[in-house]
Phi, psi and omega in degrees: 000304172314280205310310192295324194278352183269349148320262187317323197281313151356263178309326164316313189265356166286328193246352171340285163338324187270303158299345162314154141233101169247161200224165177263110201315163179244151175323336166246359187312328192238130173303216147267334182294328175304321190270015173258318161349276179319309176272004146289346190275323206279293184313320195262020171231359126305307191270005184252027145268329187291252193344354212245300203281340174296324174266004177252320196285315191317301197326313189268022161276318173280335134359278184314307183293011180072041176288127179292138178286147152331308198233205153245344179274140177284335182290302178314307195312316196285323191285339165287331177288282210304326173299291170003281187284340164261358149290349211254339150260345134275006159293297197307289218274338183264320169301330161324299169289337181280293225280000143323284182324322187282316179289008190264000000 
């Protein structure tokens, strides 16, 4: 039973290409607002793995140099790194967007 639907599924995806039609989105197909959307979404959950580790290593630099921690809790202590690091990538994704906007 298993070998056969991995069978049909096979062949579904195999002649796919061949029964597609695909066309190519057009230049106006999408609004513009949508595609500033789109590229602020992609920077800020693109930059929020760099900002995550950049703001986890300062922290713990700052520690070291003798900083009071946020909490005693580890849980808080993580969730302040992590709020940080995404303002810190919507600080990214909104600079992004003034120096667009500015070059127009």
């Amino acid at each position: 039973m298993k070998k056969s639907v991995a069978i049909i599924v096979l062949v579904i995806l195999c002649l796919q290409p061949l029964i597609a039609n695909y066309t190519p989105y057009s230049p106006d197909e999408f609004p513009q607002w949508s595609l500033k959307l789109r590229r602020a979404e992609t920077l800020l959950f693109g930059s929020l793995p760099i900002t995550i580790g950049v703001t986890s290593l300062s922290y713990a630099a700052a520690l070291s140099f003798g900083a009071t921690p946020f909490s005693s809790d580890v849980n808080k202590e993580t969730l302040a790194i992590i709020g940080i690091a995404s303002a810190l990538s919507l600080a990214v994704a909104l600079a992004d967007y003034i120096i667009g906007e500015m070059q127009k």
